[in-house]
C-alpha positions as CSV (number, residue, x, y, z in Angstrom):
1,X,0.0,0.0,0.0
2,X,1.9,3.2,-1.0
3,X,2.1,6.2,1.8
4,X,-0.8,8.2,2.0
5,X,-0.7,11.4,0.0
6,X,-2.2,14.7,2.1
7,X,-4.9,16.3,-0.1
8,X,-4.2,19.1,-2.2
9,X,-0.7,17.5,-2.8
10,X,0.3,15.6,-6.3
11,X,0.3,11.7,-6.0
12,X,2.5,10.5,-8.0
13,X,2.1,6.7,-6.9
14,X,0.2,3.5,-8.6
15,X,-2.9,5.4,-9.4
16,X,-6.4,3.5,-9.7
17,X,-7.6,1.1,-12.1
18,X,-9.4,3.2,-14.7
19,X,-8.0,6.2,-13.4
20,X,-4.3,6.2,-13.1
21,X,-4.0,9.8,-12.8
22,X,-0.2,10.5,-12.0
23,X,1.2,7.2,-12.3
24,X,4.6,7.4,-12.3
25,X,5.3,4.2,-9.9
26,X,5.6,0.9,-12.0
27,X,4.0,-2.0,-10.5
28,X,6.4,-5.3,-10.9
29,X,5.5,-8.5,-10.8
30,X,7.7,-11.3,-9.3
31,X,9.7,-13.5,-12.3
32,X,9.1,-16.2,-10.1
33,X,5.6,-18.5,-9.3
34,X,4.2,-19.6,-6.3
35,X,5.3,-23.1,-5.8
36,X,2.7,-25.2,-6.4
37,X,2.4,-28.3,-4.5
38,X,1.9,-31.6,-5.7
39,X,1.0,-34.9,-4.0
40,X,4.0,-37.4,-3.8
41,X,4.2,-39.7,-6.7
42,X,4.5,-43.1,-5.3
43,X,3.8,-45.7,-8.2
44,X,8.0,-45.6,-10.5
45,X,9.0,-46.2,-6.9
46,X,7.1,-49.5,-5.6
47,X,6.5,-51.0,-9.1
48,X,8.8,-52.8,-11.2
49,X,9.1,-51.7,-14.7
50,X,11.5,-54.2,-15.9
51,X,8.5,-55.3,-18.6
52,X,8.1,-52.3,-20.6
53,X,9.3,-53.2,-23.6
54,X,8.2,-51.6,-27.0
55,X,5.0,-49.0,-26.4
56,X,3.1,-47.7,-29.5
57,X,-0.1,-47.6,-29.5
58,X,-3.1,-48.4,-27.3
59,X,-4.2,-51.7,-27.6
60,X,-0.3,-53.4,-27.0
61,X,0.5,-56.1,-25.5
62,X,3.0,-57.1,-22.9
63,X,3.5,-60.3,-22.1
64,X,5.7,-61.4,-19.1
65,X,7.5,-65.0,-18.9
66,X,7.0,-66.6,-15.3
67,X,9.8,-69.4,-14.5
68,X,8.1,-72.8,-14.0
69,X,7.9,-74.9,-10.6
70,X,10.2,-78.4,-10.5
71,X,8.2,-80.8,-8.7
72,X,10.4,-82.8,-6.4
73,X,9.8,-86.9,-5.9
74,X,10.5,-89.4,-3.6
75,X,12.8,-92.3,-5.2
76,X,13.1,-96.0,-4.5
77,X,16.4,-97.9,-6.0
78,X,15.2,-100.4,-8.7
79,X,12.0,-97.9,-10.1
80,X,11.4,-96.1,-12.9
81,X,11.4,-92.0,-12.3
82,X,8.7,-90.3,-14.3
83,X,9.8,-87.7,-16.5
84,X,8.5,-84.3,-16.4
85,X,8.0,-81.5,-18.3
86,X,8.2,-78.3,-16.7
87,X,5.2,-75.6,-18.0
88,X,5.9,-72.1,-18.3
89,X,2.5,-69.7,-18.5
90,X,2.9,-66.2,-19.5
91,X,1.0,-63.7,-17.9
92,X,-0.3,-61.1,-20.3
93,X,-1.7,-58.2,-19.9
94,X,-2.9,-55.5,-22.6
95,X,-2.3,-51.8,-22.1
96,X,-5.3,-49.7,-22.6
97,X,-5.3,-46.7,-20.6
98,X,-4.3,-43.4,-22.0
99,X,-4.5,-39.6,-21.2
100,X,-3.6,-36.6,-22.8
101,X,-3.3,-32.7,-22.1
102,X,-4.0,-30.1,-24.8
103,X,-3.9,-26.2,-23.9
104,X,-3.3,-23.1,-25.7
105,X,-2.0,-19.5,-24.8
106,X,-2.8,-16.4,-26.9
107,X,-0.5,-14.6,-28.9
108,X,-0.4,-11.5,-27.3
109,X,-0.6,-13.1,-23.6
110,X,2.5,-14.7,-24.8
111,X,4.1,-11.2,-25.8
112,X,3.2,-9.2,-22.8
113,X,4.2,-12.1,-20.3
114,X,7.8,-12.4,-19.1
115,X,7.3,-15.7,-17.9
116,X,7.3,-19.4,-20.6
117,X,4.0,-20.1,-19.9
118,X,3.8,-23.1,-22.5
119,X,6.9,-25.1,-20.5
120,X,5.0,-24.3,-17.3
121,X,1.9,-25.4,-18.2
122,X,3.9,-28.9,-19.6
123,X,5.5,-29.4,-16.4
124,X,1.9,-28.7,-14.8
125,X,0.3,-31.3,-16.9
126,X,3.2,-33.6,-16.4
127,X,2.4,-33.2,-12.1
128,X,-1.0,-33.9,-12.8
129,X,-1.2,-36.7,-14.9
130,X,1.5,-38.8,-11.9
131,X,-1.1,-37.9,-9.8
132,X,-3.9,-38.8,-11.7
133,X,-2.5,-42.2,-12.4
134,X,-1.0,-42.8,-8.8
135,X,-5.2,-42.1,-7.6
136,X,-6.0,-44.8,-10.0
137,X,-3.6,-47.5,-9.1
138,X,-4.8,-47.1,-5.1
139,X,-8.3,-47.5,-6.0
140,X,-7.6,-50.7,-7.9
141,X,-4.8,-52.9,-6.4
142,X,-6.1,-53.4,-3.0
143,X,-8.8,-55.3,-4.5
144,X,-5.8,-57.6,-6.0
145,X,-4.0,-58.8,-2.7
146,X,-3.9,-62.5,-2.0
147,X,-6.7,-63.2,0.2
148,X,-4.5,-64.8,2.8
149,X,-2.3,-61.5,2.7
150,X,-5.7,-59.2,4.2
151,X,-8.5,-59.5,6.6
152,X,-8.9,-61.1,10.2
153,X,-7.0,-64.1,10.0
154,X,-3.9,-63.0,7.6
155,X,-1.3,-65.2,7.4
156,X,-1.1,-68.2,4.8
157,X,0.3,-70.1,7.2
158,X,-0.8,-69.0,11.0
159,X,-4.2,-66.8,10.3
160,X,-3.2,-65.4,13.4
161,X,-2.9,-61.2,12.2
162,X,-5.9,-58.8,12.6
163,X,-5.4,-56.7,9.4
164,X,-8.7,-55.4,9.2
165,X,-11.7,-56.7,7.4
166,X,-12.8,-54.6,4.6
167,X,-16.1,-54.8,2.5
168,X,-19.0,-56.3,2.9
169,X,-22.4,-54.7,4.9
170,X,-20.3,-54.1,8.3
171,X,-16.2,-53.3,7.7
172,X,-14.3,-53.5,10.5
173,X,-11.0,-51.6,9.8
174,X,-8.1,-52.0,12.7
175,X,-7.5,-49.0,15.0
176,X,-3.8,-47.3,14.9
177,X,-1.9,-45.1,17.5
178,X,1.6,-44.1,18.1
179,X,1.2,-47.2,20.4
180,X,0.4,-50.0,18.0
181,X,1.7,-48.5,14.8
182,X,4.8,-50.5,14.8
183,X,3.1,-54.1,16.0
184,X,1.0,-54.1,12.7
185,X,3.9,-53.2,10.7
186,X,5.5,-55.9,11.9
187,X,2.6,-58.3,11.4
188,X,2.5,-57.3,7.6
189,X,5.9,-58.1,7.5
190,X,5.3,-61.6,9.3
191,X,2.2,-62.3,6.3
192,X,5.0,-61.4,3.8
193,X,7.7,-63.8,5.3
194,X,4.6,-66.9,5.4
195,X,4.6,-66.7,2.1
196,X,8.4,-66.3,1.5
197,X,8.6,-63.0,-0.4
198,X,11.6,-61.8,-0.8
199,X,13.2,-59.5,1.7
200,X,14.5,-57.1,-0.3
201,X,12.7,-54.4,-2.1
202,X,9.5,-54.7,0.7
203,X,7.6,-51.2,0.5
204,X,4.6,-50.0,2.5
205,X,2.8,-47.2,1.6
206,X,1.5,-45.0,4.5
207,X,-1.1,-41.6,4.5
208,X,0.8,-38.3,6.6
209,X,-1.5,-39.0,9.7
210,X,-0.3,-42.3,10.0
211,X,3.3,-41.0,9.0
212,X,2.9,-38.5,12.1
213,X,2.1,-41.6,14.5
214,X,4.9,-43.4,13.5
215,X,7.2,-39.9,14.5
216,X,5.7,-40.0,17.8
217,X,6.1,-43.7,18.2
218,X,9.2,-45.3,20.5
219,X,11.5,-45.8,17.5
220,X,14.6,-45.6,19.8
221,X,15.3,-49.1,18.9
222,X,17.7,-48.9,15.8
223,X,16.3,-52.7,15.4
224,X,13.7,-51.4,13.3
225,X,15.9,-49.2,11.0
226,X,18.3,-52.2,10.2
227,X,21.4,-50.7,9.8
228,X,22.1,-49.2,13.2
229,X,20.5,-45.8,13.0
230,X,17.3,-45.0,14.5
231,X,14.4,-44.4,12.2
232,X,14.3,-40.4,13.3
233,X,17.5,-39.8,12.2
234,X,16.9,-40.9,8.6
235,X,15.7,-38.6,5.7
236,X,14.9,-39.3,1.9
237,X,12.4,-40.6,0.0
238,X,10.6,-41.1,3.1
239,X,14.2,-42.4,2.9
240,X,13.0,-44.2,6.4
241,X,12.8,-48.5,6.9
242,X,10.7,-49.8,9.2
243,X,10.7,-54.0,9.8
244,X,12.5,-54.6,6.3
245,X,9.7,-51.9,4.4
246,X,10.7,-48.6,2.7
247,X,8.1,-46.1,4.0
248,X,6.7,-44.5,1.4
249,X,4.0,-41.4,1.8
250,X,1.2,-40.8,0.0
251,X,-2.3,-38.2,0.4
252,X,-3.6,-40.5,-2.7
253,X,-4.4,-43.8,-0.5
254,X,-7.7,-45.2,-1.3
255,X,-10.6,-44.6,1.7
256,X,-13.6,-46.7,2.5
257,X,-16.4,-44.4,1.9
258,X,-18.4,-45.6,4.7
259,X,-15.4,-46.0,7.4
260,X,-13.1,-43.7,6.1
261,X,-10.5,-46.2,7.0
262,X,-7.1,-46.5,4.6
263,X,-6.8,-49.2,2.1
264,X,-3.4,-49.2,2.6
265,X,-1.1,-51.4,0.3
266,X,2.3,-53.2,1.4
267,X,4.5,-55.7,-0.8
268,X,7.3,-56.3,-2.8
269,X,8.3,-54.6,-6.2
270,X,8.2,-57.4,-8.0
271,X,4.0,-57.9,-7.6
272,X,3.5,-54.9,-9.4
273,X,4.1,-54.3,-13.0
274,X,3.9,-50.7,-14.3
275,X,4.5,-49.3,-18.1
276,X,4.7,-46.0,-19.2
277,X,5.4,-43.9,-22.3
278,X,4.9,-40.4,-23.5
279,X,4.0,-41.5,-27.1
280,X,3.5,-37.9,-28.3
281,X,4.0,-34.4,-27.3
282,X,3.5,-31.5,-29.9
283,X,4.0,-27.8,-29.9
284,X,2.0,-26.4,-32.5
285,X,-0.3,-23.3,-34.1
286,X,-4.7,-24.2,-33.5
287,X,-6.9,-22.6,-36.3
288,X,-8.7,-19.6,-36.3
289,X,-6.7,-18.0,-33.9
290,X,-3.6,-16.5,-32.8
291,X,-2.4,-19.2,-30.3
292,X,0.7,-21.4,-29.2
293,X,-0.8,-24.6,-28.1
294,X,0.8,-27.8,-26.8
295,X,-0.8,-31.5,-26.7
296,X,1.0,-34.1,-25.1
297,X,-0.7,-38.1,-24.9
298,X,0.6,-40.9,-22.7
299,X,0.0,-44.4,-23.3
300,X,-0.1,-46.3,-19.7
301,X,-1.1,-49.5,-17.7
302,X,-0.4,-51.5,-14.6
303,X,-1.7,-54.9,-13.0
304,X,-0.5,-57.2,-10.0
305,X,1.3,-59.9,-11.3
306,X,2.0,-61.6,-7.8
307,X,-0.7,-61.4,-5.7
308,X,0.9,-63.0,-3.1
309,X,3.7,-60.6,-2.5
310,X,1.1,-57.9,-2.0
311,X,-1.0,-57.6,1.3
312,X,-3.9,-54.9,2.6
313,X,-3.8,-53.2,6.1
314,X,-7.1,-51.5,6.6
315,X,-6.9,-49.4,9.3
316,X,-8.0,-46.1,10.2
317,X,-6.2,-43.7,13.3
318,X,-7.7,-43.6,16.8
């Protein structure tokens, strides 16, 4: 606000709009925006995308080659051994989801402006399609999880974990606080170990409230972290490891609409298959106007190809 002007005297500031009078005072505008803030993207970091192979069009396939189980026989001296021939199914999956941008700026917007609008808007559109497609993989995978890898008796080979029961007319989510946090952490990692995932590369994706319990948990024990440090002493991408998991954070975690409770996903990389490829983006001039526009398409898909390396906590905070 500029300093008040007695009257009678000239003012020689910003003017009004309409009715600048004597403006003499330029007003500047920062070169810089705002920082916008985006939710985490989670999915390049807990998928594998080993599989991506040659994207083109909608409609592709990609097919994945699963190694075959040797079935192991008892033998008797003097007997004939059967002969086998180990099978190999493919899994195969087609990718069919796809999403594009497609924005304009006017010629003379353009001119007056001291900012690259166009490359801001593309790295916009580049934020918001991540988060579009992280939203969508939340709200599908759960439903993909081994059943012996959820619910009130997890564990393939125990039943004895409480890892909340989801659907159906009455859900019954599990109840966390900085007190308990770390017991059902360490139960999904006992349902992974039943059915002998491997240890390396576990992930567990976690909402900020639940994040914030875990801070004000007892993680003074550098047990948890592994590697001698304790778990508040670590930063990066969480860059924390509880009970063998990477922590990852997420605000797109899929809620029950009727509890409100978190569908919250743990496993291993290797359940999830994700491919991705910017098939076109194009700079170009729309008719009948005076624009610079930019269109950009991305060609997309995902599945869990190993259920049983991917479990369900459904929890909600007390």
């Amino acid at each position: 606000m500029p300093v008040p002007t007695a009257t009678g005297y000239p003012d020689y500031g910003y003017g009004t709009p309409g009715s600048p009078g004597n403006a003499h005072i330029p007003i500047l505008f920062s070169g810089k925006l705002l920082t916008k803030f985006y939710e985490k993207s989670t999915i390049a970091n807990i998928a594998t995308t080993d599989y991506v192979g040659e994207l083109k069009n909608v409609g592709d396939r990609v097919t994945i080659r699963t190694l075959p189980s040797v079935t192991i026989k008892d033998y008797q001296k003097g007997a004939t051994i059967d002969l086998e021939y180990p099978e190999s199914p493919a899994i195969e999956f087609t990718v069919n989801r796809a999403k594009y941008f497609n924005f304009a700026m006017d010629d003379i917007d353009i001119k007056e402006s001291d900012l690259e609008w166009l490359d801001k808007l593309a790295d916009d559109a580049a934020q918001q399609i991540k988060i579009k497609i992280d939203t969508e993989v939340f709200s599908t995978i759960y439903t993909k999880a081994d059943s012996a890898n959820q619910g009130a008796t997890a564990g393939v080979k125990s039943g004895a974990f409480n890892l909340g029961t989801a659907g159906g007319t009455a859900p019954s989510p599990v109840t966390l606080d900085k007190t308990n946090i770390l017991d059902y952490i360490v139960d999904c990692k006992t349902v992974l170990d039943e059915q002998n995932v491997p240890e390396e590369n576990r992930w567990i994706v976690l909402p900020p409230i639940m994040m914030g319990l875990l801070d004000k948990s007892d993680l003074r024990n550098a047990a948890f972290a592994g590697d001698g440090q304790s778990y508040l002493l670590r930063g990066g991408f969480t860059g924390k490891t509880i009970a063998g998991f990477n922590l990852y954070e997420s605000n797109l975690l899929y809620r029950d609409p009727t509890t409100g409770a978190y569908y919250i996903p743990f496993g291993w990389k290797g359940c999830l298959v994700y491919v991705s490829q910017i098939n076109k983006t194009e700079r170009y001039r729309p008719q009948n106007t005076f624009a610079e526009a930019m269109k950009g398409l991305i060609v997309y898909d995902f599945d869990v190809i190993l259920p049983k390396a991917l479990g369900v906590l459904f929890a909600t905070v007390g």
